[in-house]
C-alpha positions in Angstrom: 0.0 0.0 0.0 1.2 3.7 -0.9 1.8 6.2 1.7 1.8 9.6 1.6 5.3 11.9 1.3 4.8 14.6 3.6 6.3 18.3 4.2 10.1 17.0 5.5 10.4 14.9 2.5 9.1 17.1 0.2 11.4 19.7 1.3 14.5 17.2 0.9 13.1 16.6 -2.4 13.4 20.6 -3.4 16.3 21.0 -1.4 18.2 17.9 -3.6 16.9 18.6 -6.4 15.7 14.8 -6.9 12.0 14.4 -7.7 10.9 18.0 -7.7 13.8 20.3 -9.5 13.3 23.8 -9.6 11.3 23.9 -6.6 11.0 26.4 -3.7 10.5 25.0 -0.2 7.9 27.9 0.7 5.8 25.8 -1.5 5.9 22.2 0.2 3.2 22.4 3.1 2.1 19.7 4.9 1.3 16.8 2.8 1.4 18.8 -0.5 3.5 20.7 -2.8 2.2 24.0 -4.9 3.3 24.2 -8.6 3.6 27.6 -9.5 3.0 29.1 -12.8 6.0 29.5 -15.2 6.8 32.7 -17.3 5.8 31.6 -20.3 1.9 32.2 -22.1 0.3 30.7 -24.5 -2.6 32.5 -25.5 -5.2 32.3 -28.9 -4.3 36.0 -29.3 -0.2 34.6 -29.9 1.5 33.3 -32.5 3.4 31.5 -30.9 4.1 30.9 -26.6 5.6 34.3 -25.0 7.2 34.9 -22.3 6.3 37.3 -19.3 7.2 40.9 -20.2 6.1 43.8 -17.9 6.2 46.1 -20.3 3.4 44.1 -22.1 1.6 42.9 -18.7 -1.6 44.3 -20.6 -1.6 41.4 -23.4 -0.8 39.2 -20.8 -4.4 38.2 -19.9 -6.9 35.9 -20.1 -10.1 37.1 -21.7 -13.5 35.8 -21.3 -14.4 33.1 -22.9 -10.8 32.3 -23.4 -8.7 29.6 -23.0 -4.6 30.2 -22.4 -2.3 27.3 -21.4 0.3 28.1 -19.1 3.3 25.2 -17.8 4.8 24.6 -14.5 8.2 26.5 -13.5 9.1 23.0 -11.3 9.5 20.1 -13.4 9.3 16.6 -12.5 11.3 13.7 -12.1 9.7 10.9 -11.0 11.2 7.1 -9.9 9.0 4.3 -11.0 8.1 4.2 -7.0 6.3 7.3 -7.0 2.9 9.1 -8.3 1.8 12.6 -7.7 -2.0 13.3 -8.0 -3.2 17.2 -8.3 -5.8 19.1 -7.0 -6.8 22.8 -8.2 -6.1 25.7 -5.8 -9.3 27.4 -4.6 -8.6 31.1 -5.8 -8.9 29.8 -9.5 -12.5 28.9 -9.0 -12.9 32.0 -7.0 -11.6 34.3 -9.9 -13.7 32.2 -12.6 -10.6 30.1 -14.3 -11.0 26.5 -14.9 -8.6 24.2 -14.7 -8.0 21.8 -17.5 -5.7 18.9 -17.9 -4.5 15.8 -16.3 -4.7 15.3 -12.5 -2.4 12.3 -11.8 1.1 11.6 -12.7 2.7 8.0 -13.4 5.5 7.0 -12.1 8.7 7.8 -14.3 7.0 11.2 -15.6 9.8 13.7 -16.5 9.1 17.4 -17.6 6.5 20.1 -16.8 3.1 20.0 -16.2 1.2 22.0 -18.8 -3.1 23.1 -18.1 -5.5 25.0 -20.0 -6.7 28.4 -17.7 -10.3 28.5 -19.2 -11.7 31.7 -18.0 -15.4 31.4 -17.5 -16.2 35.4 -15.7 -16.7 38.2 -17.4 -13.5 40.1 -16.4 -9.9 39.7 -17.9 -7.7 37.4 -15.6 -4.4 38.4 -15.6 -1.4 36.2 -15.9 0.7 36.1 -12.8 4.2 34.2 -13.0 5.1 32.5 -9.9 1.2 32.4 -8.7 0.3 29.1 -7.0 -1.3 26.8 -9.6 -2.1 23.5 -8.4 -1.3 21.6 -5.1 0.6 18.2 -5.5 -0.1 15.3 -3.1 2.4 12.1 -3.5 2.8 8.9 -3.4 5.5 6.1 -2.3 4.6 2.8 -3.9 6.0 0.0 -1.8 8.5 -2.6 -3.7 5.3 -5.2 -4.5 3.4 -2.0 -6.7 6.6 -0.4 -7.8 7.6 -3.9 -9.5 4.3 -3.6 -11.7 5.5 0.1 -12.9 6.5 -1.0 -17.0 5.8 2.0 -18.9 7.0 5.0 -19.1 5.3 8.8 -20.0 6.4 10.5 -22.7 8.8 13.9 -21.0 7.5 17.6 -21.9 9.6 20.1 -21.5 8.2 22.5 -23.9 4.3 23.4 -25.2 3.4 20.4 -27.6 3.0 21.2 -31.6 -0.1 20.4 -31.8 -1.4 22.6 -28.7 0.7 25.4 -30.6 -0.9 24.3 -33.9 -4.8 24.1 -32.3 -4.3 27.0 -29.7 -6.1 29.4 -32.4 -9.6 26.8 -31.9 -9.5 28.2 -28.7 -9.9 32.1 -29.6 -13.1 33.6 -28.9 -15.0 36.1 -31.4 -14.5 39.8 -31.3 -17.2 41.6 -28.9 -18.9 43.0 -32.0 -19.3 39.7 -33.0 -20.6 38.4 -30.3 -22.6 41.2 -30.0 -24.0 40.7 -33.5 -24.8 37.0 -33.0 -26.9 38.1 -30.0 -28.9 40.3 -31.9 -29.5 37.6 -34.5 -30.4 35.5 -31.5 -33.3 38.0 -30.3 -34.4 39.0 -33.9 -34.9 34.7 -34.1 -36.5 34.8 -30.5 -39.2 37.9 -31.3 -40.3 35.9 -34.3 -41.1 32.9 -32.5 -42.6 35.1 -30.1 -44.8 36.9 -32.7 -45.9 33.5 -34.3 -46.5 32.3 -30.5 -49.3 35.4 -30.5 -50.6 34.8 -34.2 -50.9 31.0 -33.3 -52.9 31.8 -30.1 -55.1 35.0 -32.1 -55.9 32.7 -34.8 -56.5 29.9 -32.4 -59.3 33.1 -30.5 -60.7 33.9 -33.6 -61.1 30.4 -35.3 -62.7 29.4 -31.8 -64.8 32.5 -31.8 -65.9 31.7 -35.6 -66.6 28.5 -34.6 -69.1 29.3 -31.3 -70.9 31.9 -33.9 -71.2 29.0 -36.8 -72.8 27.0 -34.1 -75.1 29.8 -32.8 -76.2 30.2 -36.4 -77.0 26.9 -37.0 -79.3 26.8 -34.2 -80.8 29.8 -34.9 -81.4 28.0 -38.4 -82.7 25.0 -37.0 -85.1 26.7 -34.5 -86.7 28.6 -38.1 -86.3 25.6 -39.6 -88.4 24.1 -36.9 -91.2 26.8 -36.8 -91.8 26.5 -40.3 -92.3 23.3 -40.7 -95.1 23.5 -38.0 -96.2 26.2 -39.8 -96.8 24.2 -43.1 -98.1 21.1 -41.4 -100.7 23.3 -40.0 -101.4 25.1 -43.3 -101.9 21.8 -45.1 -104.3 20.2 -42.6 -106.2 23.8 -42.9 -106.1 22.9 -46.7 -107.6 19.6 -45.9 -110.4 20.5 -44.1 -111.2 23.9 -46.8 -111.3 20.9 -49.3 -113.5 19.1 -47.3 -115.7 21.6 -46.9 -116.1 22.2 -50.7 -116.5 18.8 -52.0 -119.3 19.3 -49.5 -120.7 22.3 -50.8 -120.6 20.9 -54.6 -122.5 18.0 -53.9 -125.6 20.6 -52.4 -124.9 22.5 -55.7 -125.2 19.4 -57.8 -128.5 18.1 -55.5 -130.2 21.7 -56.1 -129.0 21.5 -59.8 -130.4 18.0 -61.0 -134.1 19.0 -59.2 -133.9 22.4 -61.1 -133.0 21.0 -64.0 -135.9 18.7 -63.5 -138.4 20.9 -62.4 -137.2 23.0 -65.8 -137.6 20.8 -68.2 -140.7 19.5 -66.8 -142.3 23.2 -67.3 -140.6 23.3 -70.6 -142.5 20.1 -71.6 -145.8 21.2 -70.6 -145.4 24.2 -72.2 -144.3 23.1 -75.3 -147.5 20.7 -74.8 -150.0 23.2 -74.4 -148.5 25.6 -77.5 -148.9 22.6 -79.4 -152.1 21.9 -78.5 -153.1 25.7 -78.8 -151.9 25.7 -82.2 -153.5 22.7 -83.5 -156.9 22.6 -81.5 -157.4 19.5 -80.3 -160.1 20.8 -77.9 
């Protein structure tokens, strides 16, 4: 089983030179040892890494939104019997920088330790050489672990091409641009918006046009109603007026035959008697 190496080690550690070179013993405290940041910047706003000027301290920031990477001023040196694991000071978090990288060393490491400051406020975070980074607890593997230790880490002593060559991925856009993708943002946004409250209007006025249809087809059906009473009532009325007249022509027709009958019979006689007038048979 490991155990820790505390503050007296550490310290013969800086003081030798062996494990930790470049070291400074106001750094080893306790059971850990705080890497401090090295001179050198590399920033999406470089060309290339620079190193610390004060006459330039103004470039020397972190914007926000950016992402810098920044390397250790100790290097490492590790035996295969020993592992360091990190932990992130708490004034980073404070000021708004994320740490990024790898937070354990193998055994057999040699170089610097290199992290991404990822600044996540909205003020510029200025680079500091020599500013505690990241606190470094290790480990003493006994002879059983140690013997299991095969591989070995590649050493960095200097930023890798390829984070030189990808740094520029990490540079934000200017404030204008930002400032203009916001705006393109909130014209999007008010449009929804708007068709939001011409989906719910049309919805209103559909619904409204929908409770007057219905209104109107009652009112429809109701007249419909009445006149169909009205009709059935008319036609019985028509029923009984014809009725009544087939009624009333039958009288007629009585009154007529008898007339008729009681005419011609007068006719008849009076034909009969100018007949017998004119011939005499008296």
């Amino acid at each position: 089983m490991s155990q820790l190496i505390l503050e007296n080690e550490l310290k013969i550690a800086v003081t030798n030179n062996s494990f930790i070179k470049n070291g400074s013993l106001s750094c080893c405290e306790g059971m850990k040892y705080d890497f401090r940041v090295s001179m050198q910047l590399l920033s999406p706003r470089f060309d290339r890494a620079r190193e610390y000027s004060n006459a330039q301290y103004d470039e020397f920031v972190i914007k926000p939104g950016e992402t810098a990477f920044v390397m250790t001023e100790e290097e490492l040196d590790l035996p295969d019997n020993i592992f360091c694991q990190l932990s992130t000071k708490r004034k980073l978090s404070h000021d708004g920088i994320l740490l990024l990288g790898g937070f354990s060393i193998d055994p057999k490491y040699k170089g610097k330790l290199f992290f991404g400051l990822y600044n996540i406020s909205n003020k510029d975070y200025p680079f500091i050489p020599g500013k505690k980074l990241v606190a470094g607890i290790f480990h003493k593997l006994n002879h059983e672990e140690a013997k299991n230790i095969t591989s070995t880490p590649e050493p960095l002593y200097e930023f890798p091409d390829v984070l030189i060559k990808n740094v520029k991925s990490f540079k934000i856009s200017s404030s204008d641009a930002l400032e203009e993708q916001l705006n393109v943002l909130r014209t999007k946004m008010n449009s929804i918006i708007e068709q939001l409250d011409t989906d719910r209007s049309w919805k209103e006025e559909f619904k409204k046009g929908l409770t007057e249809n219905n209104n109107q087809i009652s009112r429809l059906g109701q007249s419909i109603e009445e006149i169909s009473k009205k009709l059935s009532q008319e036609i019985d009325e028509r029923k009984l007026g014809e009725g009544r007249m087939n009624s009333n022509y039958s009288i007629v027709r009585g009154i007529g035959i008898v007339l008729a009958f009681l005419i011609g019979g007068g006719v008849v006689s009076l034909i009969v008697l100018y007949i017998g007038g004119i011939f005499n048979f008296g």
